[in-house]
Every structure is written in C-alpha cells, then in structure tokens.
SEPA-886834 format. One record per residue: x, y, z of N, C-alpha, C, O in turn. Coordinates in pm, whole numbers, plus 50000, padded with zeros to 5 digits. Last residue first. Example, Ala and Ser with C-alpha at 12.3 -4.5 7.8 and 13.67 -1.06 7.14 Angstrom:
<nodes>
512854977550708513674989450714512905000350787513415011450804;513194943150780512304955050780513204967050780514244966850846;
</nodes>
This chain:
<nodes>
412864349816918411494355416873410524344316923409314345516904;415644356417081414614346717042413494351716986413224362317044;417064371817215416714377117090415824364916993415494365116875;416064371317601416654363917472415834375717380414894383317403;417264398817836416074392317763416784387917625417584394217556;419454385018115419034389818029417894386417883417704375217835;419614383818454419234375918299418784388218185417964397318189;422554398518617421114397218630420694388218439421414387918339;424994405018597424594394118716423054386818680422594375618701;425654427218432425504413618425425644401218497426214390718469;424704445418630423974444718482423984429218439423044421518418;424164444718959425234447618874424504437218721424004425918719;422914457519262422714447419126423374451719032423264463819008;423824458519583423834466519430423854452819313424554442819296;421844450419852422614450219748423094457119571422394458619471;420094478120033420004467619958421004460719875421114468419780;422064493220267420554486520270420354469720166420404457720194;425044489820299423854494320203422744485920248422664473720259;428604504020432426814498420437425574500720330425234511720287;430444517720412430424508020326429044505020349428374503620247;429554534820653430144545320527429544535620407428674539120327;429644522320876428444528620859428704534420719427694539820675;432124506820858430984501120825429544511020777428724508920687;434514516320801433974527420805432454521420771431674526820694;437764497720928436674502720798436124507420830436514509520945;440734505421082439534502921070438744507720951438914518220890;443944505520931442554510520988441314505520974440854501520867;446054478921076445684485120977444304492720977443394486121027;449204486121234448034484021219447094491821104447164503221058;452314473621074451784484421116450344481421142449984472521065;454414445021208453604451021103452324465521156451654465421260;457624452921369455844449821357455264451221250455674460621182;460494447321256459434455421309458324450121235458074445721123;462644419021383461254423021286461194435521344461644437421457;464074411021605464424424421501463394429421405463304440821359;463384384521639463224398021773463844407621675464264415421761;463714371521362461974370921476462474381821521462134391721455;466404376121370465444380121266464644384121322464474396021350;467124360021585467694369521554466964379621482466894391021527;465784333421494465404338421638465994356321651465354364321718;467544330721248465764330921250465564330621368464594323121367;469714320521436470054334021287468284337721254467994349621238;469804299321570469874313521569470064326721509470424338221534;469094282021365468084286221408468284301021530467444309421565;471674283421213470054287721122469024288521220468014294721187;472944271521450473424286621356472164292421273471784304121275;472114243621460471864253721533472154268521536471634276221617;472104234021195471384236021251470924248121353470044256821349;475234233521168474364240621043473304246421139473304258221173;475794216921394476554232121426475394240821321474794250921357;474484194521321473724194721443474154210121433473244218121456;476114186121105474764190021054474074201821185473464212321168;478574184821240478024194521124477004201021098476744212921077;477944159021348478384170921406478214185021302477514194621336;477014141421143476404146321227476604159521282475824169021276;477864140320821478344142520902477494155220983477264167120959;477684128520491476904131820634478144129020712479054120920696;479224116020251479014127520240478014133820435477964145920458;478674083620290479904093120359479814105920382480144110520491;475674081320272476614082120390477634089020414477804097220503;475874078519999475074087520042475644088020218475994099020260;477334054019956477874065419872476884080819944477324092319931;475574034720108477114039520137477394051220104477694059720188;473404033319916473344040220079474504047320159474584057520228;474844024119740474074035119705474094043419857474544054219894;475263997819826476144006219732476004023719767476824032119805;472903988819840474163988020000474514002119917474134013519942;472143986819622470843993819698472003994719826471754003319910;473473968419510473653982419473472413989119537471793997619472;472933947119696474423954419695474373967819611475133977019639;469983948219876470663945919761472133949819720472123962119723;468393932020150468903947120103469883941420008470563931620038;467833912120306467073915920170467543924920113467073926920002;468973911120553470003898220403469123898920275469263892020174;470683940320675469963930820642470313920620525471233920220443;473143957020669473323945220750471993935820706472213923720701;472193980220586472923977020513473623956320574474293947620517;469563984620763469253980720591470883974120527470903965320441;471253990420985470093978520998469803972820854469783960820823;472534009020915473213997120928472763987820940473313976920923;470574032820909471024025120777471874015420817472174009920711;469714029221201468484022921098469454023020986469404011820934;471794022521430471374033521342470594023621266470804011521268;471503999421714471924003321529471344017221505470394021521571;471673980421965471593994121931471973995821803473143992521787;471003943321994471823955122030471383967721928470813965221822;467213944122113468703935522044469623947622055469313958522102;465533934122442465993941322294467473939422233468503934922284;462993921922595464403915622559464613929622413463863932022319;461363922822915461243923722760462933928122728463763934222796;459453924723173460503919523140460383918922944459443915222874;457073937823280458623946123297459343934623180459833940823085;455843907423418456233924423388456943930423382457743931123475;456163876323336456893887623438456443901123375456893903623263;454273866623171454283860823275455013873023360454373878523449;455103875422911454093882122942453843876423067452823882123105;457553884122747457213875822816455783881922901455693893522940;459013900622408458603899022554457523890322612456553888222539;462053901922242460303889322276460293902822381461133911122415;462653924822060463173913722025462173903522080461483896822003;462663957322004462313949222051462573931722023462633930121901;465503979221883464343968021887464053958621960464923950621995;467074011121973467063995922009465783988921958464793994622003;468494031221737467674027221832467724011821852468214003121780;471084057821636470684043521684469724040021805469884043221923;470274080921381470074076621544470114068121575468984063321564;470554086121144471794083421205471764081921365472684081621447;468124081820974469294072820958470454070521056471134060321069;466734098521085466274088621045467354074821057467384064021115;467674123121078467454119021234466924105821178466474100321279;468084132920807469164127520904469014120721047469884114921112;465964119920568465894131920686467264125120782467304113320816;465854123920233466404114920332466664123020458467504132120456;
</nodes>
C-alpha cells in the first residue's frame, strides 16, 4: 500500500462542457481512502480494515523517515571509494588463430557394430 496513494487529496473531474473552453467542473478534494471509505460499494469490513490500516500512518513521519534515508544514501554515494580500475587484457597474449577443440565438444565414434 504506497502512501502517496492514499494520503494525497485529489480533485475529480465531474462534466465538462464543450461549448466554453476552459470550462470544466470538479468535485470537492479527497484523499483516495476517503473516496473508498465514503463510497456506497465499499464494504464495512473492507471500511473496517482500511481504518485499522490508517491509523497506524502518519504523513509527517513518513515524509522526516524519508528524507533522513535519503540523506543518509547521498552521504554514502559521496563517501564511496571508487571502484579500482581493472587491467586491461592482453588480446595479443589471449588470441588464437584457430579455436581450441575440446574432446567432448566434438562426436564421438558409436560402439555400435
């Protein structure tokens, strides 16, 4: 359950008129779980439930968690040391003309008679 889901109130569209431009009607502002807990399909232990998962949130919190973990991994990032470079290979060294054929790559003769 992602927190920016539930606890942002947005506005819905409600008509718009297509004679004036610009002109379009929205209903008042909800967080999306007051929208589910206010709808007349949503179930009392499906309300129930949402509730009981609600109280435990708290925005301000979340937003302080947040921004502490991401300065704590920006902290990290500029403290890394680098990873060391790694040496070059020695193409002319590894190089072969022909592939190496390896025993059991190749068919072998059946004991078939």
């Amino acid at each position: 359950m992602g927190s920016t889901n539930l606890l942002l109130a947005q506005q819905k569209l409600v008509s718009k008129q297509q004679r004036r431009q610009g002109h379009q009607r929205y209903d008042r502002a909800a967080t999306p779980c007051q929208r589910i807990l206010d709808h007349q399909a949503s179930t009392e232990p499906c309300r129930s439930q949402l509730r009981t998962a609600m109280v435990g949130v708290h925005p301000g919190n979340l937003c302080r968690q947040v921004q502490a973990l991401t300065s704590q991994l920006e902290r990290l990032a500029l403290t890394k040391i680098p990873a060391p470079a790694k040496p070059r290979v020695n193409i002319a060294f590894n190089h072969r003309s022909q592939p190496e054929v390896l025993p059991e790559a190749t068919t072998q003769p059946s004991r078939r008679i």
